[in-house]
N, C-alpha and C positions, 0 to 999 in steps of 0.2 A: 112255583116251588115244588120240591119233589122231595120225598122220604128218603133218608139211607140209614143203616145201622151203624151204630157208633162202631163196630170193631171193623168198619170196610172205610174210614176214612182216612186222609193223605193230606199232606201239606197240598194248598190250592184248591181246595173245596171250600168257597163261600158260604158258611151255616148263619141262620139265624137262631135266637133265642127270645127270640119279642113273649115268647108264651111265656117266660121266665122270668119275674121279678128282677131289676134291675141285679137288687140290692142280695137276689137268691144266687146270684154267678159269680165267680171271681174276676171275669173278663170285663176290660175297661168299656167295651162298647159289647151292644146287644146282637151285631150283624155284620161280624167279618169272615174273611181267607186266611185258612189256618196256615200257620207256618214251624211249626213245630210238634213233636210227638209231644211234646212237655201239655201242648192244650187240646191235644187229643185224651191223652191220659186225665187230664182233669175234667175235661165231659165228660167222661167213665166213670171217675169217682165222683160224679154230682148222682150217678143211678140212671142214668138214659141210657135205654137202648135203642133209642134211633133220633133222628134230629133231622128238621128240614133243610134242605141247601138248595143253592140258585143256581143250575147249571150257568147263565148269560154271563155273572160276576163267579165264575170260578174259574180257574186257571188249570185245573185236573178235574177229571173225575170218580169218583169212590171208587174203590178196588173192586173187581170182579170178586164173585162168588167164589169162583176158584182158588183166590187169594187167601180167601179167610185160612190164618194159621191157629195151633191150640199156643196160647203161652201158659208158662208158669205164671201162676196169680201173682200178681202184682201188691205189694202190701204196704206199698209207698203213698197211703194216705196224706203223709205229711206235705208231699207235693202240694194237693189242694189245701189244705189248710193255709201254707206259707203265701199259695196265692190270694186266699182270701184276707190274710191278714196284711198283703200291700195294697191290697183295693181297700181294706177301711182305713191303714194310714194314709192313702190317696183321700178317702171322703172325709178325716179330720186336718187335712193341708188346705184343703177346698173350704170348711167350713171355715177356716181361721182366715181364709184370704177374703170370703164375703164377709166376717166383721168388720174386715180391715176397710174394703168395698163401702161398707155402712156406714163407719167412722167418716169414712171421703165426702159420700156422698151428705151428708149432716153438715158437714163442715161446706159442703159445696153449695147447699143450700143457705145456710148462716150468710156464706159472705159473700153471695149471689143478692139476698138480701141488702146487705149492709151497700156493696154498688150498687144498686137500684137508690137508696135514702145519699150517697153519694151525687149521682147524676143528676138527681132532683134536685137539690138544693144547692147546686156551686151558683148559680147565682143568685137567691134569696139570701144564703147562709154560708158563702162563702168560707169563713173561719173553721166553721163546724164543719164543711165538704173538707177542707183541707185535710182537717185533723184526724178523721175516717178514715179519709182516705191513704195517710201515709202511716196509720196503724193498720190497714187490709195487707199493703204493700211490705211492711216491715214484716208482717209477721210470714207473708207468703216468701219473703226472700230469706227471713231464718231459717224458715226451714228446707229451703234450695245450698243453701252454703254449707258444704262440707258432705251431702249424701251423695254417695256412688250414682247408685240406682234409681234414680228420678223415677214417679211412679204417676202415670197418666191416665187416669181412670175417665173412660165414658162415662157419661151420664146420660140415661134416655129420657130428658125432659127436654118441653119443649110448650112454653107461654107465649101464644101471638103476640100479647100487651107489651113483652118486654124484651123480642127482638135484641134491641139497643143494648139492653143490659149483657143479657149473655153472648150478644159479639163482642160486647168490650172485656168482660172475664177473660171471654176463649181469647182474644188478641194480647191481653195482659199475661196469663200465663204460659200460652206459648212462646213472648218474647220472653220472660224470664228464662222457661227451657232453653231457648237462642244463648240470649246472653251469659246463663251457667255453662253452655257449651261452650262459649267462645271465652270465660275465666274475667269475665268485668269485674270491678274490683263490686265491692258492697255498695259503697254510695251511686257507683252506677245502674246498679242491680235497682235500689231505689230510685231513681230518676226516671228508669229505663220503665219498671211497675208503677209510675206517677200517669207515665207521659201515656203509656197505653193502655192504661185504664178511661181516663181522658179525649183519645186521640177522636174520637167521634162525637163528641156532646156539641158541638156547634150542627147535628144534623136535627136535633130538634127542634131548627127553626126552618126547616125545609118542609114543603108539605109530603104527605106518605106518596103523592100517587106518584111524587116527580123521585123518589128516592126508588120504588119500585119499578119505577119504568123500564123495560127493557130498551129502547129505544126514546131518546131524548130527542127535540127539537134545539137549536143554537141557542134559546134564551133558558129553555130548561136545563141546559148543560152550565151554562151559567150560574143560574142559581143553585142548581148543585155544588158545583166547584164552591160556591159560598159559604160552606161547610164550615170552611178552612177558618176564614175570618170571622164568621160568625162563633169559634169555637176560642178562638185567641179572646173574642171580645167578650165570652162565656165568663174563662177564669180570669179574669182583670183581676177580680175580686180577692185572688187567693195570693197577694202580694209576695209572700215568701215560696211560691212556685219554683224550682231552679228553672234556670233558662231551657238546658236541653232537656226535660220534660216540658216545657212550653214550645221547644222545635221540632218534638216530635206531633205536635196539633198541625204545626206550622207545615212541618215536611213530608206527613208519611204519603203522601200521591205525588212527591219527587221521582223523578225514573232516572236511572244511574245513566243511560243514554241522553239524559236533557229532554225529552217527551215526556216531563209529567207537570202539575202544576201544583203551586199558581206560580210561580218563579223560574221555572223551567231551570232547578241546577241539576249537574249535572255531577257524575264522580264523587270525586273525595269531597266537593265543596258542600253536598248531603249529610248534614251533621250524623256521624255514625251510629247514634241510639234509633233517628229516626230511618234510617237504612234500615235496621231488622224488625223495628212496627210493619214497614213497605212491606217486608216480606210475609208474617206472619197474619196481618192484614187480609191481604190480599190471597192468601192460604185458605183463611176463614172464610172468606167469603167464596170461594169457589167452591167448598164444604156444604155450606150453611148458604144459597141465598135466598133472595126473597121468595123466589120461585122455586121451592123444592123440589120440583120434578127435572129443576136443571140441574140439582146439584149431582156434582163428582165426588166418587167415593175418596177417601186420603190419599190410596194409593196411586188415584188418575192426577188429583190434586199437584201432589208431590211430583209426580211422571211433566206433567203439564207445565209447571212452574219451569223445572232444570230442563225439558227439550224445546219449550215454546217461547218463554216469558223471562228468559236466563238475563237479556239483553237489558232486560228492565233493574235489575237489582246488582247489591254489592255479590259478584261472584263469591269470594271468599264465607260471606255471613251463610249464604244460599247451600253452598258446600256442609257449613256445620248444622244448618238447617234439617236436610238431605239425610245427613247421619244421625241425627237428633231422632227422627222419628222411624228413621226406618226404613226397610223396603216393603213393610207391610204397616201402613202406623195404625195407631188405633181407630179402630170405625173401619178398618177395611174387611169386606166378606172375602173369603178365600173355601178353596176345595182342596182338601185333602189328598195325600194318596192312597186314600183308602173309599174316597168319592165324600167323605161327611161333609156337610157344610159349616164352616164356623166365622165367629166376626172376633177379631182382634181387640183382646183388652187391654195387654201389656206387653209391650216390644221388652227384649233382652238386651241392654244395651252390649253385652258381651257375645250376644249368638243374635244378629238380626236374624236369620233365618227361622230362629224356633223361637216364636211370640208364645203370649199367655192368649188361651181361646176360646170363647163361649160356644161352645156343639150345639147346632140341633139336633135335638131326639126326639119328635111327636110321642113317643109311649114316658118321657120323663117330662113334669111338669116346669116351666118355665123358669120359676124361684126356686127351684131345684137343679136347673139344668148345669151339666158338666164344664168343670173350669180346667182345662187342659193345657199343661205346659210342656209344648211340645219337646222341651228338651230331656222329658223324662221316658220318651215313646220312640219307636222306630218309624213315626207316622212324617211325614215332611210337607210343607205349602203347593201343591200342585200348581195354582195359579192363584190371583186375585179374580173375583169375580164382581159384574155388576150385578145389585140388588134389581137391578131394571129386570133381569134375566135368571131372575129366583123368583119362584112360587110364591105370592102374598101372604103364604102362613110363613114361610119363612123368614123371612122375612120382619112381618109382626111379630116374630117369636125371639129373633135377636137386637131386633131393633124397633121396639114399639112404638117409638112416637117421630121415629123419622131422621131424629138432628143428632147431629154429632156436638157435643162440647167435650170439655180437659178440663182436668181438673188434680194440684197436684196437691198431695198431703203435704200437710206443713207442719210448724213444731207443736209440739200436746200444749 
């Protein structure tokens, strides 16, 4: 870093202001490349006469000594003012969106809860699994039927014990997302929120080591695939189950090429609820699996699915899939064009390219840290980045316990 004086600076001079209380500058970040006199002029009127900048991230350098001109005084305070007063309507838009965050997250836990006392008892208590479960599912599809803006919130938690649990949430609510994209009537929305809440409870007769295995032997494969059966033979119990929530236990490791099982169908003959479990499924765990160190950010996930794995699913569902989440869905870290690091909270479904985005800022505290919607900024997604290829504070600072879940608000 090197000194220069505020009256020798120029658009493309990289300055910092880390010595500056966030909350003392009117400037959304603490360390950018000027681009206009308009924030030349408001360093002036914050009192500085000189500021550090980074020759390497500058695109100019301060004007020669030569340069310095005398101006008439300047007595357009009101400049800084009007900026400071959109940086604090920016931190009361933020603070209203982490209630909102709060509210999710409460609610994510409640009915993270309520499927957990779900999965547990479909076969002791059947009646009562039921009835849980298609009040979890009503209430998650009231509040999907009729909203624009489907609203996807991460959550960074992450309970070894309950696995099961929050694969089956993450796979229920991003089939509902699927299915609100693709305009299911209501009762299938319900069938759809039955079956994929469900679609894996026959794995709790499987043991952990063969479910975590990365490589199976012929008979472990076997009793894997068992899943299937052992899940049908799970909800016997729950007599008034509709069918195609009971097809989606049946179907979802059907491959639309006829390579999946246990029945090997193939196309249309793949009950269509259980076509976008398949997908959404199969999402999750590429996300989420047992091996964290394997998992793929959303955006490899997504990438991975439509150029690798297209063969395997209903194209059309996979398509609304695709646009459902985005070219950047949530959970994926990206870089800036401004270098910042940020992780994806809330896709636009009207501007994919300008998500909602959690910044890292080491000098601003974590439960403080900046919620940026990039459509209010000239800042744009440089690329997706792996977390593999980020600094471990970073990391821990956007995503602290590693897992990606969804989680969608539903009616008050």
């Amino acid at each position: 870093m090197e000194k220069a004086p505020i009256n020798r600076l120029q658009p493309g001079v990289f300055v910092t202001l880390s010595g500056v209380g966030w909350l003392s500058h009117p400037f959304l970040f603490s360390e950018f490349r000027i681009t206009s006199q308009k924030q030349i002029q408001a360093l002036r009127l914050m009192g500085l006469s000189e500021i550090d900048w980074d020759p390497a991230r500058s695109t100019a350098t301060p004007l020669s000594e030569k340069s310095d001109k005398t101006e008439e005084e300047d007595f357009g305070a009101t400049a800084l003012a009007g900026m400071l007063d959109d940086k604090r309507s920016r931190i009361e838009r933020v603070r209203q969106k982490r209630e909102q965050f709060a509210r999710q997250e409460r609610e994510y836990e409640k009915d993270t809860a309520l499927a957990a006392d779900v999965l547990k008892s479909v076969v002791s208590r059947p009646v009562e699994a039921h009835a849980q479960a298609k009040s979890l599912v009503g209430r998650l599809v009231t509040g999907l039927i009729g909203v624009e803006n489907e609203v996807i919130h991460l959550v960074h938690s992450k309970n070894k014990e309950t696995g099961l649990v929050f694969h089956s949430v993450n796979v229920m609510v991003l089939s509902l997302l699927l299915g609100k994209a693709m305009k299911l009537s209501e009762e299938e929305m319900k069938c759809l929120g039955l079956g994929a809440l469900l679609h894996d409870i026959g794995k709790s007769e499987v043991p952990p080591r063969i479910l975590r295995a990365a490589s199976r032997t012929p008979p472990e494969e076997d009793f894997y695939r068992a899943h299937i059966g052992y899940g049908i033979k799970a909800v016997a119990g729950m007599r008034d189950l509709p069918v195609a929530a009971k097809n989606i236990i049946a179907c979802h490791h059907e491959s639309w090429d006829g390579s999946g099982f246990p029945n090997r169908l193939a196309a249309e003959k793949i009950p269509k609820l259980a076509r976008i479990a398949a997908i959404t499924n199969r999402y999750d765990n590429l996300c989420n699996p047992f091996d964290l160190t394997q998992a793929k950010t959303p955006a490899e996930a997504v990438s991975h699915l439509f150029k690798k794995e297209s063969k395997h699913f209903d194209a059309e569902a996979l398509q609304f899939f695709v646009k459902t989440l985005g070219i950047y869905p949530p959970g994926s870290f990206v870089s800036l064009s401004n270098g910042a690091v940020g992780l994806v909270i809330e896709t636009n479904p009207a501007d994919i390219l300008h998500p909602l985005l959690m910044l890292h800022d080491p000098d601003i505290p974590r439960n403080e840290a900046i919620l940026l919607d990039l459509r209010d900024t000239d800042l744009t997604v440089a690329s997706a980045v792996n977390p593999k290829n980020l600094p471990l504070n970073v990391v821990e600072y956007l995503a602290p316990r590693g897992r990606v879940d969804y989680y969608v608000e539903g009616a008050d």
